[in-house]
C-alpha positions in Angstrom: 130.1 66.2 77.3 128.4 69.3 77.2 127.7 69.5 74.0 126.2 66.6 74.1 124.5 68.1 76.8 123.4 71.2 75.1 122.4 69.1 72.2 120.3 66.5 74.5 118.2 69.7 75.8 118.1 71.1 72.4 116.4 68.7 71.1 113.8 67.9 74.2 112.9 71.7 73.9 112.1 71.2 70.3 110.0 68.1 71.1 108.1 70.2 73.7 107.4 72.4 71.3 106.5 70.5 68.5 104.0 68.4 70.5 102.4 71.7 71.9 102.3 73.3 68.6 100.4 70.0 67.0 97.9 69.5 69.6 97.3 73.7 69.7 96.3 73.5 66.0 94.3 70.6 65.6 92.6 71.5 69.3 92.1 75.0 67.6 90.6 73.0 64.5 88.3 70.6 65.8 87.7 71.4 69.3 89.3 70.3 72.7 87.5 67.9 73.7 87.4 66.3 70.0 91.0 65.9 69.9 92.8 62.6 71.3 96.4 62.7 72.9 96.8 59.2 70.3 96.1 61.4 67.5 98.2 64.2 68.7 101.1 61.2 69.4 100.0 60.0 65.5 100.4 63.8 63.7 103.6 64.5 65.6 105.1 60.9 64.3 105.8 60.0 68.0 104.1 57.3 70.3 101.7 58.0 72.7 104.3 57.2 75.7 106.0 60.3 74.7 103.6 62.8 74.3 102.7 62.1 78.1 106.7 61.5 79.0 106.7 65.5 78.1 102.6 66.1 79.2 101.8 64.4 82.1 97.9 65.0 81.2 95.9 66.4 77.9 95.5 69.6 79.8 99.1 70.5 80.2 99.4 70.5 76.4 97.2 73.7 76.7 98.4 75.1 79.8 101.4 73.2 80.9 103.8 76.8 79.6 102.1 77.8 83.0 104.1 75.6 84.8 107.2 76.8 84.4 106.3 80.0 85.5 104.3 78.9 89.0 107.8 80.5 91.1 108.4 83.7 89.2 106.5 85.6 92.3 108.1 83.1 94.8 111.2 83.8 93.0 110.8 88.1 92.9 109.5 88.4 96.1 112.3 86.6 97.5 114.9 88.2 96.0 113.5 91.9 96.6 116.0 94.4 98.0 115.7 95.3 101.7 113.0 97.6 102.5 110.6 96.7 99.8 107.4 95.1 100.4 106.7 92.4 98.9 103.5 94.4 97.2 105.6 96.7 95.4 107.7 93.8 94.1 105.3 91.9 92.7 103.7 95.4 91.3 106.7 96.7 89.6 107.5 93.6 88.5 104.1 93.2 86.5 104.7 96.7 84.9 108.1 96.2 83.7 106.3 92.9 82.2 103.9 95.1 80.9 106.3 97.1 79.1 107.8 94.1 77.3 104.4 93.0 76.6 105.1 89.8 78.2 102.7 86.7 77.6 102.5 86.9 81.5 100.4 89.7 81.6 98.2 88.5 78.9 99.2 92.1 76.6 100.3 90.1 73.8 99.0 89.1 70.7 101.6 86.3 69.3 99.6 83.6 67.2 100.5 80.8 69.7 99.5 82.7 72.9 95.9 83.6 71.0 95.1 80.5 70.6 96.3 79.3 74.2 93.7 81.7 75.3 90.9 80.9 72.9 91.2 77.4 73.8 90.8 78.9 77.3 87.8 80.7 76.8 85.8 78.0 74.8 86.5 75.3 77.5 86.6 76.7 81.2 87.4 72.6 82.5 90.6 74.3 81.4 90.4 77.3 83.4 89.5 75.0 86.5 92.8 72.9 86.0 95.1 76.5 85.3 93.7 77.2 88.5 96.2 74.4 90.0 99.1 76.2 88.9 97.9 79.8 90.2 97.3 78.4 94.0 101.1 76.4 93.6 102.0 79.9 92.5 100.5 81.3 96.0 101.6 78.7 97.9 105.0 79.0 96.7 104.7 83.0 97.6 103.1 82.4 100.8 106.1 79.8 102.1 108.6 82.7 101.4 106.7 84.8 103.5 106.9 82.4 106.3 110.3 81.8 105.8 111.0 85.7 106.6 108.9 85.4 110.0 105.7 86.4 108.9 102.6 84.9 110.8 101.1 81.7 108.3 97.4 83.4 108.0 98.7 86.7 106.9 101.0 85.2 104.3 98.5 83.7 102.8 96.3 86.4 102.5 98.8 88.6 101.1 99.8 85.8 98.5 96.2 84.9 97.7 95.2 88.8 96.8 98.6 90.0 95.5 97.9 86.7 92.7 94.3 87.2 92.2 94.7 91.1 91.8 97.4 90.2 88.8 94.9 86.9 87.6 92.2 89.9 86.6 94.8 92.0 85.4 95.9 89.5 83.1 92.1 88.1 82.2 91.2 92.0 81.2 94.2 92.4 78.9 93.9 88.7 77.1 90.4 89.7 76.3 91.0 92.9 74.9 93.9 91.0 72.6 91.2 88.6 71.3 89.0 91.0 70.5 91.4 92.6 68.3 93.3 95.1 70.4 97.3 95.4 69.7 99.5 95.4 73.0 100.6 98.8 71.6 97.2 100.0 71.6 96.2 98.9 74.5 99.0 99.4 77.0 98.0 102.7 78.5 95.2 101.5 79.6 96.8 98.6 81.0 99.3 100.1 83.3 96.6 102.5 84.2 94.8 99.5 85.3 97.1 97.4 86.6 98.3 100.7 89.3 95.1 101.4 89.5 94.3 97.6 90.9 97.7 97.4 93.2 96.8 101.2 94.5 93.8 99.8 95.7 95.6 96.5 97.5 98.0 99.4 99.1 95.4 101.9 100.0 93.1 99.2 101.0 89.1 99.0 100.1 87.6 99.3 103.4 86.5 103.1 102.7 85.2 102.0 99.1 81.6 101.7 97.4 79.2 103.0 100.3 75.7 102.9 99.0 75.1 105.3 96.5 78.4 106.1 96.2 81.0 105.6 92.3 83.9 104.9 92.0 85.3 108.1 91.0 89.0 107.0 90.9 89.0 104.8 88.1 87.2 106.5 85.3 86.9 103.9 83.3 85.1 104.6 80.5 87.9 107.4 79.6 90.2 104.6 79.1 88.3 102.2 76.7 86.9 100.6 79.2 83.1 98.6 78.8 81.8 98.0 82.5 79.1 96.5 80.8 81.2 94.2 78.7 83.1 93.5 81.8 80.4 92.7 83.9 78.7 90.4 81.0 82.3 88.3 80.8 82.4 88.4 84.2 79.1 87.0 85.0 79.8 84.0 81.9 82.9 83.4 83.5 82.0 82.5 86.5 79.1 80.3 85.1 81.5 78.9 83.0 83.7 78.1 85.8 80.7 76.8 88.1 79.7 74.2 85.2 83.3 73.0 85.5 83.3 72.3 89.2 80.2 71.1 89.0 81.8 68.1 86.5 84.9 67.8 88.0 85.5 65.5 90.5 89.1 66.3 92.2 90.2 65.9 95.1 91.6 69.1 94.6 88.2 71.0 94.5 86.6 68.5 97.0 89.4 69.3 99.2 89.0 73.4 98.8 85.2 72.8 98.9 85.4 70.7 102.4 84.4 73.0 104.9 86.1 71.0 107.7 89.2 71.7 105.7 90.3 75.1 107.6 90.2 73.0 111.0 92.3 70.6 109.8 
């Protein structure tokens, strides 16, 4: 019985993968949005009933390996040895990632995870929907911290900036990979980053950027860094992103844009 087992989940795992490797290469060929999940269903010789049985939408077959991973901080937080905060969980967790050049932290350069995130950059409706998994990820952290007797509204402020501090992290590293750096190149600079970003979540930023004052900590430039590259991506990004919204009509995004929502 359990090899039948073993074998049943053998073979579903290779289905996954099959299906996301065929629609990642013709989406790669001809374009997200040019691409049909029938025609996926048709090049993987399945029917179209299982394609969604394994993808419950078009954009999971893109981002749907982020699902699986939407409790990992949950999951490390909660688990954390008494007297850690949950802070340096999360941080040391990210660098010991780092060091494995996990696709988690976006240092990696694997063919399959490239494409994930070229697909990412070229259509940002995708980057609106990955955004689904990244606040399930917060809320996920933010319940543990309730769970341990923490008030609601500072769990959720700790989740929501521990998360977005790694999103950038990550973001800054998968760019670098598509523009041709090598995680072994590149991983100095980002664990000198990536301490450099939880420092400041430790420290705190109140004391930071009076007028007419640099950043002096984080010499960036020493370590590879373009501001003004960052800054350009940054700004295209967000317009990106604001495009998106501005087509999407989710109840999601209505409900986060609903300014009645916080009284609720």
């Amino acid at each position: 019985m359990e090899q039948r087992a073993g074998l049943r989940e053998r073979k579903k795992n290779a289905t996954w993968g099959l299906l996301r490797a065929t629609a990642l290469e013709m989406f790669s060929e001809r374009g997200y949005e040019n691409v049909s999940v029938a025609e996926i269903a048709a090049a993987a010789e399945v029917s179209k009933a299982t394609v969604f049985n394994y993808f419950p939408t078009k954009e999971d077959l893109v981002i749907g390996g982020m699902k699986a991973h939407t409790g990992d901080p949950a999951e490390t937080v909660r688990t954390r040895p008494v007297g850690q905060t949950p802070h340096a969980a999360l941080r040391d967790r990210f660098l010991g990632l780092l060091e494995h050049h996990a696709p988690q932290t976006g240092l990696n350069d694997n063919p399959f995870f490239l494409k994930v995130q070229r697909l990412l950059h070229d259509n940002p409706a995708l980057v609106v929907s990955s955004m689904n998994y990244r606040r399930q990820s917060a809320v996920l952290l933010a319940a543990v911290l309730v769970e341990e007797g923490n008030a609601p509204l500072t769990s959720n402020l700790v989740s929501s900036q521990l998360l977005h501090t790694q999103q950038i992290l990550i973001e800054v590293n998968a760019r670098s990979m598509l523009e041709g750096a090598t995680p072994g190149e590149f991983y100095h600079r980002a664990v000198t980053g990536a301490k450099h970003a939880f420092g400041l979540l430790e420290n705190g930023i109140g004391d930071l950027m009076r007028r007419g004052e640099n950043d002096v900590a984080f010499a960036g430039e020493a370590l590879g860094f373009s501001y003004e590259r960052e800054v350009a991506c940054a700004r295209e990004q967000v317009e990106q992103v604001e495009r998106a919204l501005g087509d999407t009509r989710d109840d999601l995004f209505e409900g986060l844009t609903d300014p009645d929502r916080l009284s609720r």
